[in-house]
C-alpha positions as CSV (number, residue, x, y, z in Angstrom):
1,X,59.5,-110.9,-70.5
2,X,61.2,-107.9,-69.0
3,X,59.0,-104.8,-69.2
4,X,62.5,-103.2,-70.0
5,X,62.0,-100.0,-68.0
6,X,65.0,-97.8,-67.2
7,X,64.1,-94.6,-66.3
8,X,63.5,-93.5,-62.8
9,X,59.8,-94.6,-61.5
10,X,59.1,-90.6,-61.4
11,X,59.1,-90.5,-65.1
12,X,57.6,-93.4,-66.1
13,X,54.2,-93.4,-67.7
14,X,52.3,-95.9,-65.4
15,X,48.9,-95.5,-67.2
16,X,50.8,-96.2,-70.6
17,X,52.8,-99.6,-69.4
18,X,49.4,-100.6,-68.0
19,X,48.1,-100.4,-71.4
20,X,50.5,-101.8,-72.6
21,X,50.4,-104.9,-70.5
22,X,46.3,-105.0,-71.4
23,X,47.4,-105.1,-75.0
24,X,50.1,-107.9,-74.1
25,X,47.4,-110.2,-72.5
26,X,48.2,-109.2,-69.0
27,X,45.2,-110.0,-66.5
28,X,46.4,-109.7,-63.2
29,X,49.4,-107.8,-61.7
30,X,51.3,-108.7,-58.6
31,X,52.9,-106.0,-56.0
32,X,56.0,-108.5,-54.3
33,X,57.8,-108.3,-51.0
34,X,59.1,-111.2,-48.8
35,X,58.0,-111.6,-45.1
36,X,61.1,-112.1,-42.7
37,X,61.8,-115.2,-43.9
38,X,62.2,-114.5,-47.7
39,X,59.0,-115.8,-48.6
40,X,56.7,-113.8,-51.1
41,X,54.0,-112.1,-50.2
42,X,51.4,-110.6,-52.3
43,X,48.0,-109.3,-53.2
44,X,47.0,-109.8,-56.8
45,X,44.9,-106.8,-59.1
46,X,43.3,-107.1,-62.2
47,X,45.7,-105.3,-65.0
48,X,43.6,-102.4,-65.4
49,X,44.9,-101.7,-61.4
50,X,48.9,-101.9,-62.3
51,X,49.1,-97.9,-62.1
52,X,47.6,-97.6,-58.8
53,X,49.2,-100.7,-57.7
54,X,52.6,-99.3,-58.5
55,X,51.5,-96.3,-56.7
56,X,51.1,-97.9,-53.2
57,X,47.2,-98.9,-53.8
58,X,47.3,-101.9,-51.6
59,X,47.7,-102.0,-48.0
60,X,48.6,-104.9,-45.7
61,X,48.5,-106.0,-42.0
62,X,51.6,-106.8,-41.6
63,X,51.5,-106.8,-37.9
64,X,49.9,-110.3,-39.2
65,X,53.2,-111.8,-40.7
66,X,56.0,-113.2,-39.7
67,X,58.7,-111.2,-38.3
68,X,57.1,-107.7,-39.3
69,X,56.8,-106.3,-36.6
70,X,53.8,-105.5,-33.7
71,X,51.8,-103.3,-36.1
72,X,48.6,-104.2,-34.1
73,X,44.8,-104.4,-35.5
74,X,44.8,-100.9,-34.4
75,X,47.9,-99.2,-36.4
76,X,47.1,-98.3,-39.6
77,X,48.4,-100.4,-42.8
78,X,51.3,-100.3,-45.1
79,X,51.6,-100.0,-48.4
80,X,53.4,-101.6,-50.9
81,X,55.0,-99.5,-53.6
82,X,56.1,-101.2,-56.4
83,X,59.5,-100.7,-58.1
84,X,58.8,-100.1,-61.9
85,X,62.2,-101.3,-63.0
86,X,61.5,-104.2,-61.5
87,X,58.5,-105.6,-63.7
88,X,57.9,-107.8,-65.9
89,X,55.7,-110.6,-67.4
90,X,55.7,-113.8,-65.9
91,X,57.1,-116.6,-68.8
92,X,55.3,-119.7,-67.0
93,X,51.7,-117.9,-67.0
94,X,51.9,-115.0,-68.8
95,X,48.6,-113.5,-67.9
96,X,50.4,-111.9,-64.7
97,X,53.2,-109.9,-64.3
98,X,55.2,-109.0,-61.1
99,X,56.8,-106.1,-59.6
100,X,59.2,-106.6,-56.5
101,X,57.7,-103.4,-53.8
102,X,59.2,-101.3,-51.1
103,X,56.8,-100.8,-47.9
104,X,55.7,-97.8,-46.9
105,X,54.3,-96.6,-43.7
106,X,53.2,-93.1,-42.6
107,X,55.4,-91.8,-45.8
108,X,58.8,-93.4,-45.1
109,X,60.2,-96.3,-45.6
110,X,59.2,-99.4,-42.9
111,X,62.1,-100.4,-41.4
112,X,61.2,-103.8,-41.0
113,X,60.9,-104.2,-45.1
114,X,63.3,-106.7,-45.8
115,X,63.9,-104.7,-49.5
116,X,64.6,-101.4,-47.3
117,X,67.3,-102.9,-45.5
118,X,69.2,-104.1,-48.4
119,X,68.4,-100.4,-49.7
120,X,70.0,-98.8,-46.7
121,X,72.9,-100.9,-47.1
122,X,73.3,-99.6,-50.7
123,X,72.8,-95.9,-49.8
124,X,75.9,-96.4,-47.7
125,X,78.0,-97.3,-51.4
126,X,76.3,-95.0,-53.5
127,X,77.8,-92.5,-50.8
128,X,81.1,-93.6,-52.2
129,X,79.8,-93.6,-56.3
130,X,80.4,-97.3,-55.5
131,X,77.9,-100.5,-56.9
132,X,78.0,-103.7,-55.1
133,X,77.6,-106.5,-58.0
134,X,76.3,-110.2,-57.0
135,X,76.0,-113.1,-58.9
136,X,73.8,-116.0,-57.2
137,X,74.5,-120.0,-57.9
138,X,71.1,-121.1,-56.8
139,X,71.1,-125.1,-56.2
140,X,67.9,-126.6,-55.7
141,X,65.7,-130.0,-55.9
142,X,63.0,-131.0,-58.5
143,X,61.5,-134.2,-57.1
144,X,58.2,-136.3,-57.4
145,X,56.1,-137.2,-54.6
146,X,54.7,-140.7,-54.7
147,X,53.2,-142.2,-51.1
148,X,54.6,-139.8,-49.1
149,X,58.3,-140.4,-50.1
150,X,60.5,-137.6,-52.1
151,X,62.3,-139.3,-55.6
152,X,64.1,-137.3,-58.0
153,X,62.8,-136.1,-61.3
154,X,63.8,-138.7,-63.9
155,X,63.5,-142.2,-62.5
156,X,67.4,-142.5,-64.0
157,X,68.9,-140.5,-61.5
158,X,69.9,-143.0,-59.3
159,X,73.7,-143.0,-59.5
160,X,75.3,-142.4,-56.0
161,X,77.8,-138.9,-57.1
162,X,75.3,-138.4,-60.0
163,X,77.0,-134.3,-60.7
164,X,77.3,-133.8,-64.2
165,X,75.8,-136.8,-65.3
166,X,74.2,-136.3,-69.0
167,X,71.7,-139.2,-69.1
168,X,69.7,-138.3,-66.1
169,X,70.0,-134.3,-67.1
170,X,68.7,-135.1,-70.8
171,X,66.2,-137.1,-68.9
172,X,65.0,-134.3,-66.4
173,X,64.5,-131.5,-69.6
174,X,61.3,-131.4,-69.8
175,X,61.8,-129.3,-66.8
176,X,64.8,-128.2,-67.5
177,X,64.7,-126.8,-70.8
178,X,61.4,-125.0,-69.7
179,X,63.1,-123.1,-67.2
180,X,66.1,-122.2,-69.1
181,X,63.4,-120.9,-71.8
182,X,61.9,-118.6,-69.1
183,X,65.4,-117.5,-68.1
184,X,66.5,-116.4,-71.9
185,X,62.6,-114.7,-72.1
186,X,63.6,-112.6,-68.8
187,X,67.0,-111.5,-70.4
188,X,69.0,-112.4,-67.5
189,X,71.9,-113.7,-69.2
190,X,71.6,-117.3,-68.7
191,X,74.5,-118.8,-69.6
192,X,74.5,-122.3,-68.3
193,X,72.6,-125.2,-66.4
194,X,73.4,-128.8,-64.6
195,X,72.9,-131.5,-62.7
196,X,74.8,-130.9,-59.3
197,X,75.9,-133.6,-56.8
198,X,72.6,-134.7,-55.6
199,X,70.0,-136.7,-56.9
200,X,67.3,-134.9,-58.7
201,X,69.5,-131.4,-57.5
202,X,70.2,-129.0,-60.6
203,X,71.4,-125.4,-60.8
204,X,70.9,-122.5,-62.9
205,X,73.9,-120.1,-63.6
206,X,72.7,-116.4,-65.0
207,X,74.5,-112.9,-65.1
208,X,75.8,-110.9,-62.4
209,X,73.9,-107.8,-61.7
210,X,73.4,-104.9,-58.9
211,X,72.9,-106.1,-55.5
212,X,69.1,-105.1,-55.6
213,X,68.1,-106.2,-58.6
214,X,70.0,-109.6,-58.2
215,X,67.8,-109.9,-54.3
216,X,64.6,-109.2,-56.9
217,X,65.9,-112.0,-59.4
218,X,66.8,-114.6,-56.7
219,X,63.2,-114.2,-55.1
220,X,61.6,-114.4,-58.3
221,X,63.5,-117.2,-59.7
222,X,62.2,-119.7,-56.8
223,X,58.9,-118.4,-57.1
224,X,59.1,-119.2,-61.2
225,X,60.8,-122.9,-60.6
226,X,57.8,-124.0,-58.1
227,X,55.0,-122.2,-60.2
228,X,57.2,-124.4,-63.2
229,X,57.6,-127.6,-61.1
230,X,53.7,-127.3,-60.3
231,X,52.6,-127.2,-63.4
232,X,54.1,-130.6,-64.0
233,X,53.1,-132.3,-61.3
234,X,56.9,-132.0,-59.2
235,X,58.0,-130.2,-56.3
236,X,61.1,-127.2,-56.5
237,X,62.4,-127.7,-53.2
238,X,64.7,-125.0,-51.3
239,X,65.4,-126.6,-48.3
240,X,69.3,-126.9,-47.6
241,X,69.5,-130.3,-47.0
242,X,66.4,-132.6,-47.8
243,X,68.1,-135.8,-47.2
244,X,71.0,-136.7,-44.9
245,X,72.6,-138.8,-47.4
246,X,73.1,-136.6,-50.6
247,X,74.3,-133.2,-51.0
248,X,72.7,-129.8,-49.6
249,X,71.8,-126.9,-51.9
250,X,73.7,-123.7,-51.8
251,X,73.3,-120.1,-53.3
252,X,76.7,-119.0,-53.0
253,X,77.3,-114.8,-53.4
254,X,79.5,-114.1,-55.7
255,X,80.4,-110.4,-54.9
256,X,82.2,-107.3,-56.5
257,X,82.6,-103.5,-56.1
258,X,82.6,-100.8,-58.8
259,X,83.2,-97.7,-59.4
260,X,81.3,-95.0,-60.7
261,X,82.5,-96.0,-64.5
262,X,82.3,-99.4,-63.8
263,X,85.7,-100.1,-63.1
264,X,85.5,-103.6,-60.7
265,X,87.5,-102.3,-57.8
266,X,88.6,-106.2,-57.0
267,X,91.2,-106.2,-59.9
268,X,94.6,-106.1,-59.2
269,X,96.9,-108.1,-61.3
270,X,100.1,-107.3,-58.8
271,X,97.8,-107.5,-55.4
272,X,99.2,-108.7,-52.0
273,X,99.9,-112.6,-51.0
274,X,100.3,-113.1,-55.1
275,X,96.9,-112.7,-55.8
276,X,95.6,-110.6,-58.2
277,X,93.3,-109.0,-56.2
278,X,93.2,-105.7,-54.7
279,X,93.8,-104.6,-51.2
280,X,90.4,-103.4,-51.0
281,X,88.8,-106.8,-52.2
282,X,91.1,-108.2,-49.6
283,X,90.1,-105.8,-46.8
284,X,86.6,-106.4,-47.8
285,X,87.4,-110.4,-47.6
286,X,88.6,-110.1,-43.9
287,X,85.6,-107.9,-42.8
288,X,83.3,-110.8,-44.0
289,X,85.4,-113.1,-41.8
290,X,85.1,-111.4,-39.1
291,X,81.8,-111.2,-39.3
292,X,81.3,-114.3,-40.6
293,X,79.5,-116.3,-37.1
294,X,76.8,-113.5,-37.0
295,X,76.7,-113.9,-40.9
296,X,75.5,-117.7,-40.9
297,X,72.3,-117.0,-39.1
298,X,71.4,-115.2,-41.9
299,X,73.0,-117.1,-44.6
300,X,72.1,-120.1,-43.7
301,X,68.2,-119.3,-41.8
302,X,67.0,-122.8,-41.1
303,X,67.9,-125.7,-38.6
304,X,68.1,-127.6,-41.4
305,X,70.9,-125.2,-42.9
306,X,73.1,-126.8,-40.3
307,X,73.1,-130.6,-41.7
308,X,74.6,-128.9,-44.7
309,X,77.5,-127.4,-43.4
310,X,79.5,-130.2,-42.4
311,X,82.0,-131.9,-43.7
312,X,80.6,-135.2,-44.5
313,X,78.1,-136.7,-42.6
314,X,76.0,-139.7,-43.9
315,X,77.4,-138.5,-47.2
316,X,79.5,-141.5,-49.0
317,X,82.2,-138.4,-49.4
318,X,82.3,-134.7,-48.6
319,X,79.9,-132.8,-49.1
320,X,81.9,-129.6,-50.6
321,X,80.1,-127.3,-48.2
322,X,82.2,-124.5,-46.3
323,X,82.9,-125.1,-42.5
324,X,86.0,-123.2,-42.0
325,X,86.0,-119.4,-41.6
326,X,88.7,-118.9,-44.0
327,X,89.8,-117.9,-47.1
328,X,91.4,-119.3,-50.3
329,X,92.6,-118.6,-53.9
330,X,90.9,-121.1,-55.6
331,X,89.8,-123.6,-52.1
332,X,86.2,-124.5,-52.0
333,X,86.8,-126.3,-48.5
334,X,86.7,-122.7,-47.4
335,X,83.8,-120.4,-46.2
336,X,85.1,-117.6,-48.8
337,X,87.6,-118.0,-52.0
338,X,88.7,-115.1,-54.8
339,X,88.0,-117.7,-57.8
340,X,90.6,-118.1,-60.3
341,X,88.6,-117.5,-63.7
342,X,86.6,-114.1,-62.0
343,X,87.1,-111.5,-60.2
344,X,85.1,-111.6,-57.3
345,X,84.9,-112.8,-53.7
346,X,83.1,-116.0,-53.1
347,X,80.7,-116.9,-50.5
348,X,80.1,-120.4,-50.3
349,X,78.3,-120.5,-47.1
350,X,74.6,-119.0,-48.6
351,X,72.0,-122.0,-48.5
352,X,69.1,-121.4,-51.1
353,X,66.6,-120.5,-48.7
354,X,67.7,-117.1,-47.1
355,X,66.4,-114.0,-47.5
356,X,69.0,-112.7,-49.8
357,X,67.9,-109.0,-49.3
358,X,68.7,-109.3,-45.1
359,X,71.9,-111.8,-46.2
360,X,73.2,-109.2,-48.5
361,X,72.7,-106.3,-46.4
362,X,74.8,-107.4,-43.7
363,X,77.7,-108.7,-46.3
364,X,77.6,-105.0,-47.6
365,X,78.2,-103.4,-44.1
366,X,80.8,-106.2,-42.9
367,X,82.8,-105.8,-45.9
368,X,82.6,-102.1,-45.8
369,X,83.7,-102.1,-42.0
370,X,87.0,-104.2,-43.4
371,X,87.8,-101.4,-46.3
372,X,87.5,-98.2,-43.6
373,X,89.1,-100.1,-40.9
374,X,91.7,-101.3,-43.8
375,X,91.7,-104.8,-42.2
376,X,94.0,-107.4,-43.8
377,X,92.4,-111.2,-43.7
378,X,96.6,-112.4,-43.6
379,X,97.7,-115.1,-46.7
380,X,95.5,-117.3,-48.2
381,X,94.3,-121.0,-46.8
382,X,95.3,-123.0,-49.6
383,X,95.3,-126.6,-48.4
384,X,92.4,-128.8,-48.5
385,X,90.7,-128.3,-45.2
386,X,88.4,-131.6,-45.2
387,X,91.4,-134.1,-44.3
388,X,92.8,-131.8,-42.1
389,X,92.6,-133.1,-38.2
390,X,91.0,-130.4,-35.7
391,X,94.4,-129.9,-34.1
392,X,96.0,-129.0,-37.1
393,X,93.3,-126.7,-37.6
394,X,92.9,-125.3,-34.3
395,X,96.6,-125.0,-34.3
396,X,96.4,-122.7,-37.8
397,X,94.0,-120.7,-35.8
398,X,91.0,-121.6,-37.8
399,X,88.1,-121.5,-37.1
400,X,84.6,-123.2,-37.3
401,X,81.2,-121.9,-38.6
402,X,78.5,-122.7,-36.3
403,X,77.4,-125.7,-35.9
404,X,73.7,-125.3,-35.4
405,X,71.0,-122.5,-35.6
406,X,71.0,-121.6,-32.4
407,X,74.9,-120.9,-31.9
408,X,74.9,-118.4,-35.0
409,X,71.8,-116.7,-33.5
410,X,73.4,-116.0,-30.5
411,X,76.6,-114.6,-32.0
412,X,73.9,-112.6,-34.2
413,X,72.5,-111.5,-31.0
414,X,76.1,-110.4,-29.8
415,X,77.4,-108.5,-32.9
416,X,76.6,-105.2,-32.7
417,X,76.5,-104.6,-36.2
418,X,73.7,-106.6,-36.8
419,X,71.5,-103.8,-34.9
420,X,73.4,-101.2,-37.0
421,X,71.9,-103.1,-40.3
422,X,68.8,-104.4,-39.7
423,X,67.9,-101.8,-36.8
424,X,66.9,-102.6,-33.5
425,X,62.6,-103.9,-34.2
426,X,64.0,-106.3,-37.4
427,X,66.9,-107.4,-35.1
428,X,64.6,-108.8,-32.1
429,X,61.7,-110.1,-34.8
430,X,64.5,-112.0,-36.5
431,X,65.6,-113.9,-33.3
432,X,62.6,-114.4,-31.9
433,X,61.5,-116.4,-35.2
434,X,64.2,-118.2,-35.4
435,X,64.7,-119.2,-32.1
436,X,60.9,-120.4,-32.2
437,X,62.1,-122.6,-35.3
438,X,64.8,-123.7,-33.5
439,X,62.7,-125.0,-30.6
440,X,60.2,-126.9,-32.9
441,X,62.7,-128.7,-34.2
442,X,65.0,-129.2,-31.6
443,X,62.3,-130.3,-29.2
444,X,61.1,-133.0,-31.9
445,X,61.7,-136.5,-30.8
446,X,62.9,-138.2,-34.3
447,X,62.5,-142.0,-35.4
448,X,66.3,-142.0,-36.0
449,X,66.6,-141.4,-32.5
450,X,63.7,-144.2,-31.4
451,X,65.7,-146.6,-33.2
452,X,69.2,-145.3,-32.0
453,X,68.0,-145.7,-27.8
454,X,64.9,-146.6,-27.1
455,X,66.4,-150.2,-26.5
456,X,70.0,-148.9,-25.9
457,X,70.8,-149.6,-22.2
């Protein structure tokens, strides 16, 4: 349950919500951040340690880590200061709760803290009395493991385009109503739930909120579906595309400014190219674009990310993930659309494994570079794009995500405003990660491709 805090942490009574989680049946508290790749890192205290904990008790090595930086045995520790408003108690074992934390080091803010990026990144639209609202669509996999092969959660999903289907969903809700119980408990605003396109593959739809606490919510709620999927003997699984044949698993951002009265800055019912959205939201649309190559190597983190941004594939039909930098009223064959039943730009390119603090971050400055440099993304790309030839397309003057890992790092590498966002230490700890994952898997010689040549000439 939410610990329902809303007061600034300098107010708060730690000692009292500590007592308060004693009374609830709290016996251990954890202090959350995520390491450069968006995975949770923690130590865990005993409840009668939340105040210090929230004070910046605990310190880490996180020289140690991946991607955080050269802090050698030497350098002194950081801290991890939990935000209050983030708290709460866990539904799936409620004898822990969980803050999400901010690092600390020497007094300031570490500035390879994936949580103090995306807080920069805000700074620059409280500046303006703006908010950046994101909703998340996370898609992921619940499957069973039996002799080293993957099968989806109810032994009935087994229908080749299974989206939708009822049978196998009322099958799967075991899980599935279990989660959607957690989500209600957390006060998120879930609204709905269902089985996407892939076998086993479900996603959970819950209320917008502020760009920050959305980041907390999104690294929370993948921590919650494994701890759920554990306990009954399944695997949640985030990776973007688990198997060639079947669909990949998005979080697309569904974002929105506001003013300081909460006015969504997006609306415009007489807006430009017939759409009834604003010039800003439009100016905002075309800084994501351009953007949009240096983008993907956040978005979309992983090798793997890559087999899910194609247009079809080994898939029996396509797989209704973005390839084209482009926008569209209402067309999901595009990388970004300005839906028809809200208001809010759509980025369909997120897979459900970024780091959605980094991810966001950068979406925030590219979109703010298109409002101050009143950029103007031209009319809206309609048509389907998927049955479109590549010169048609290349004749439109469309163009392509990247096609692998490696490609969108480099165009990360090139675009200056990744520096400006992540600063320069992140910036070099994020490519030299990635291009070690790239590597691994790139120099990996495949059964696929044992049958494919070994005998071929």
């Amino acid at each position: 349950m939410s610990l329902a805090i809303t007061d600034g942490q300098s107010v708060v009574d730690l000692d009292a919500i500590q007592a308060d989680l004693i009374k609830r049946g709290v016996e251990f508290c954890v202090g959350s951040y995520v390491d450069v790749h968006g995975v949770t890192k923690a130590k865990i205290v005993p409840a009668d340690c939340f105040a210090s904990m929230c004070r910046g008790s605990e310190l880490y090595t996180v020289g140690a880590l991946d991607g955080m930086g050269d802090l050698g045995p030497e350098e002194d520790e950081c801290s991890a200061v939990a935000d209050i408003r983030s708290a709460l108690v866990c539904p799936w074992d409620r004898r822990y709760a969980w803050a999400a934390c901010d690092l600390i080091w020497h007094g300031k803010a570490y500035p390879l803290c994936s949580r103090g990026v995306l807080r920069r990144a805000i700074r620059e639209l409280s500046a303006r009395s703006w908010t950046f609202n994101l909703g998340v669509e996370p898609e992921f996999y619940v499957l069973r493991e039996a002799d080293g092969r993957f099968e989806p959660l109810s032994p009935t999903d087994t229908l080749k385009m299974p989206g939708y289907d009822l049978r196998s969903t009322l099958d799967s809700m075991p899980f599935l109503g279990t989660m959607v119980s957690h989500l209600k408990e957390l006060e998120w605003g879930m609204y709905s739930f269902d089985h996407e396109g892939g076998r086993g593959q479900f996603e959970f739809d819950f209320a917008y909120a502020d760009a920050l606490t959305m980041a907390d919510r999104f690294t929370f709620f993948r921590l919650m579906a494994r701890q759920v999927a554990q306990q009954m003997g399944m695997v949640a699984s985030f990776m973007p595309k688990p198997f060639a044949d079947d669909f990949g698993s998005g979080a697309h951002f569904n974002m929105s400014i506001a003013d300081a009265d909460g006015k969504n800055l997006f609306i415009d019912p007489t807006g430009p190219h017939g759409l009834k959205f604003s010039k800003l939201a439009l100016s905002f649309t075309a800084g994501v674009l351009k953007h949009a190559k240096a983008l993907t190597a956040l978005t979309c983190p992983l090798p793997n990310s890559y087999k899910r941004l194609i247009t079809r594939g080994l898939m029996p039909d396509i797989t209704w993930a973005p390839v084209f930098i482009a926008y569209g009223s209402n067309n999901r064959s595009a990388m970004l659309r300005l839906p028809g039943n809200r208001p809010c730009l759509e980025n369909r390119a997120p897979d459900v494994s970024c780091n959605i603090y980094l991810a966001t971050a950068f979406t925030i400055a590219a979109g703010l570079e298109g409002i101050d440099e009143g950029m103007d993304p031209g009319a809206p790309t309609n048509d389907n794009l998927y049955v479109a030839t590549d010169d048609h397309i290349a004749r439109r003057g469309i163009d392509v995500l990247p096609r692998t890992l490696l490609e969108a790092l480099d165009h990360f590498e090139q675009d200056p405003l990744t520096e400006k966002v992540l600063g320069g230490g992140l910036k070099e700890a994020y490519l030299k990660e990635k291009r070690m994952e790239w590597a691994e898997f790139h120099n990996q010689v495949t059964d696929p491709e044992r049958q494919r040549w070994i005998r071929f000439f």
